[in-house]
C-alpha atoms as one frame of an Amber mdcrd trajectory, in Angstrom:
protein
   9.341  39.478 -22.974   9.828  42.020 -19.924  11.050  40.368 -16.821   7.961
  41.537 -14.762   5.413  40.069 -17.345   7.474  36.949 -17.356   6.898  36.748
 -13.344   3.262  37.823 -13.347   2.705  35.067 -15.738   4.717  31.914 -14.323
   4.306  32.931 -10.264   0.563  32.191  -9.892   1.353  28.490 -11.765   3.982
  28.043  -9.431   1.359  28.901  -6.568  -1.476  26.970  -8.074   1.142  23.874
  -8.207   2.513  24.043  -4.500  -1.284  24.914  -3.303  -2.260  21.767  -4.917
  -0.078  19.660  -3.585  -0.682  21.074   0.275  -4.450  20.252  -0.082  -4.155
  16.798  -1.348  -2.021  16.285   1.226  -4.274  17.561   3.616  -7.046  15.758
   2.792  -4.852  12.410   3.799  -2.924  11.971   0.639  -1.468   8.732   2.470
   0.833  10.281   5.022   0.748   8.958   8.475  -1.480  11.067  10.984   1.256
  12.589  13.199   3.490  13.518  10.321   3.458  17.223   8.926   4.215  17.782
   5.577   6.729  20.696   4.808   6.033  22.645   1.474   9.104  24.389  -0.702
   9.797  27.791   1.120   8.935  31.068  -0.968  11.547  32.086  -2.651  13.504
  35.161  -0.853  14.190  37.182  -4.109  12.879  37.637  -7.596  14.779  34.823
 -10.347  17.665  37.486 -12.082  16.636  35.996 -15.613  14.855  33.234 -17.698
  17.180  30.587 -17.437  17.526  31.537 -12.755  13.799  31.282 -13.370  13.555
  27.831 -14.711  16.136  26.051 -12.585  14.064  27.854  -9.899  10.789  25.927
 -11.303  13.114  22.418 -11.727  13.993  22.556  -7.909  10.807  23.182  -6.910
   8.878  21.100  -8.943  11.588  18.002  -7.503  11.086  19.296  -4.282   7.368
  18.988  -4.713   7.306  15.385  -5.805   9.593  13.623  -3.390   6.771  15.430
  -0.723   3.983  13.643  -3.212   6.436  10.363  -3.008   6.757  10.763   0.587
   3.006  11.101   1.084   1.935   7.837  -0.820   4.095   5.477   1.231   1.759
   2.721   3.067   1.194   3.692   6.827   3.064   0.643   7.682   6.106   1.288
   5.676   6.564   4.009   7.948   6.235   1.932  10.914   8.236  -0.595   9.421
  10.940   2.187   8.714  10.174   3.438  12.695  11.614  -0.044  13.783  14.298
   0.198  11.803  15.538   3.967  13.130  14.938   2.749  16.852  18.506   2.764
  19.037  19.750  -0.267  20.478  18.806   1.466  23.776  15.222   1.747  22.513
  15.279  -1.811  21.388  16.361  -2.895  24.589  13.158  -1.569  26.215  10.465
  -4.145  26.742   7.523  -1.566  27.129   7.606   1.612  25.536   7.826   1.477
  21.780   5.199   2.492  19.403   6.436  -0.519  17.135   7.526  -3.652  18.143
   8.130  -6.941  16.751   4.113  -8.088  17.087   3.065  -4.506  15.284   5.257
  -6.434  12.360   4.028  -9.513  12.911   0.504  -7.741  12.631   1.576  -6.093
   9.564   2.990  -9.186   7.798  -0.456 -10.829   8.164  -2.531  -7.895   7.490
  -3.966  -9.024   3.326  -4.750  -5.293   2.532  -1.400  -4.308   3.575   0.868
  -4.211  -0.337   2.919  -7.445  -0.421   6.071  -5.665  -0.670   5.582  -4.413
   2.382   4.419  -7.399   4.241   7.626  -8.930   2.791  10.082  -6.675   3.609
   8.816  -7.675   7.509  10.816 -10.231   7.063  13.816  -8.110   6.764  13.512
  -5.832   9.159  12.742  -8.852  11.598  15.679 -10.734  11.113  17.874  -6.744
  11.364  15.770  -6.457  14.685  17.329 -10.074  15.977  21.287  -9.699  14.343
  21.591  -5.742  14.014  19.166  -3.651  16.143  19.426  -6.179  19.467  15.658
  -5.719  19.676  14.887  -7.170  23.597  12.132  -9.225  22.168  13.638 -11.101
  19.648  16.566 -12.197  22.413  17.950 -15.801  22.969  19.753 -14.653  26.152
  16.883 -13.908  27.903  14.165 -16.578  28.994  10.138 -15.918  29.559   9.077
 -18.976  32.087  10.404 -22.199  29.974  11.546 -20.639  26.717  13.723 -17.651
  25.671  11.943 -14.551  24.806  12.731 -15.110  20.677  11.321 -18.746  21.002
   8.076 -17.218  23.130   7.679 -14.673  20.280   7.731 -17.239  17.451   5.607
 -19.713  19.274   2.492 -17.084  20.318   3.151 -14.577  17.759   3.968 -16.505
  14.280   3.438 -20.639  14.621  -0.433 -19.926  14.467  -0.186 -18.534  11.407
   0.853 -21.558   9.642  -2.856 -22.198   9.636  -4.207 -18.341   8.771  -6.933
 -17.535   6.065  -5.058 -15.765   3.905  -2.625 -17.908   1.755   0.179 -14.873
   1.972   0.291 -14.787   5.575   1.187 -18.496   5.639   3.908 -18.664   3.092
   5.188 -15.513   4.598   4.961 -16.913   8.672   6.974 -20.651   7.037   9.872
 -18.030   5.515  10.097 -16.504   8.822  10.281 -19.707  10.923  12.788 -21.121
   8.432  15.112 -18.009   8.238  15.214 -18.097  12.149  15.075 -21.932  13.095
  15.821 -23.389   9.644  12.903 -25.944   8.814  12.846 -27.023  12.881  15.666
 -29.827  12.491  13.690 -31.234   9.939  10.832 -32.454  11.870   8.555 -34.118
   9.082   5.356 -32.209   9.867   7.434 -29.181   9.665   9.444 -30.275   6.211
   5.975 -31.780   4.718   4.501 -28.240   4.945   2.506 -27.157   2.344   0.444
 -23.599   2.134  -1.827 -25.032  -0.293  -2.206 -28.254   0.966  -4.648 -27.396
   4.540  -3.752 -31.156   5.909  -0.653 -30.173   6.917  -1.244 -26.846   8.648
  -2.304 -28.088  11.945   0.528 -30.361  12.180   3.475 -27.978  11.210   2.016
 -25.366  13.483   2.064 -28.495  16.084   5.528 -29.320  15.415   6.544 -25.970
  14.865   5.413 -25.570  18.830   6.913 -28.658  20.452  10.077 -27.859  18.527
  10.023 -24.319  19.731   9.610 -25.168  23.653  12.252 -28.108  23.136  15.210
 -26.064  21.620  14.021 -22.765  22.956
């Protein structure tokens, strides 16, 4: 088959393919707002021969689904991997930051937010605190009776001991426990139970009295 036949035929598929993707994209293919999707470049010259012409089509067509990949990440993965890429001099700003710890918080108790992501909260939480030095998170520094990390738990994640949604509680007791591990073992806080709604009230209780004692 003569090269220019060859081109005339497998070009427009190429085009058709790349097109394809930039409109689904476009019409909110799950990539955040603010973030612009960049399509494979044209190529500069013509492919030399069959074989130039289909490791041209392999790149592209890789190239074209990690953009796909990209685009069908959760919103709050990508806030979730925000928090994760801020500096320790970002982290060490109290006001300022598109994400903080509560946007996780929020994100961990959000039920149509995927599980895996509400999970990996947890994570990036506890890299915040050890890693990241995130200002919020801090035991060195105190807001009125209690340092700012035992502040954050008691407002921001005690409550939701008691929540609606089964996930968020299980997921706000692995949180406390991975920080504060099980609150000395204070009964109410030991006898927890996510299924069992007598003893929300009274770990979220504990969990506060605890908090303000040793925080």
């Amino acid at each position: 088959m003569n090269r220019s036949r060859l081109l005339r035929m497998v070009l427009p598929v190429l085009g058709v393919a790349m097109l394809g993707t930039f409109a689904w994209s476009v019409r909110g293919g799950g990539a955040a707002p603010d973030e612009t999707v960049q399509l494979p470049p044209a190529p500069a010259t013509l492919p030399k021969n069959l074989d130039d012409l289909r490791d041209r089509i392999g790149k592209t067509m890789e190239r074209v689904t990690a953009i796909v990949a990209e685009a069908q990440r959760h919103p709050s993965e990508l806030k979730i991997q925000q928090y994760m890429n801020y500096s320790l001099d970002d982290m060490q700003k109290t006001r300022g930051r598109d994400v903080t710890a509560e946007t996780l918080i929020e994100i961990l108790a959000d039920p149509d937010v995927p599980y895996q992501v509400r999970e990996s909260c947890i994570a990036a939480l506890v890299a915040g605190a050890r890693r990241l030095g995130d200002v919020d998170l801090s035991q060195d520094k105190k807001r009125g009776s209690m340092n700012y990390r035992a502040s954050f738990f008691y407002k921001e994640v005690a409550p939701l001991l008691r929540d609606d949604d089964q996930v968020t509680r299980k997921l706000a007791q692995r949180l406390l426990n991975e920080f504060y591990k099980s609150g000395g073992g204070d009964e109410d806080i030991t006898g927890y139970s996510v299924d069992d709604k007598s003893t929300w009230n009274k770990a979220m209780t504990a969990w506060k009295k605890w908090l303000q004692r040793n925080g």
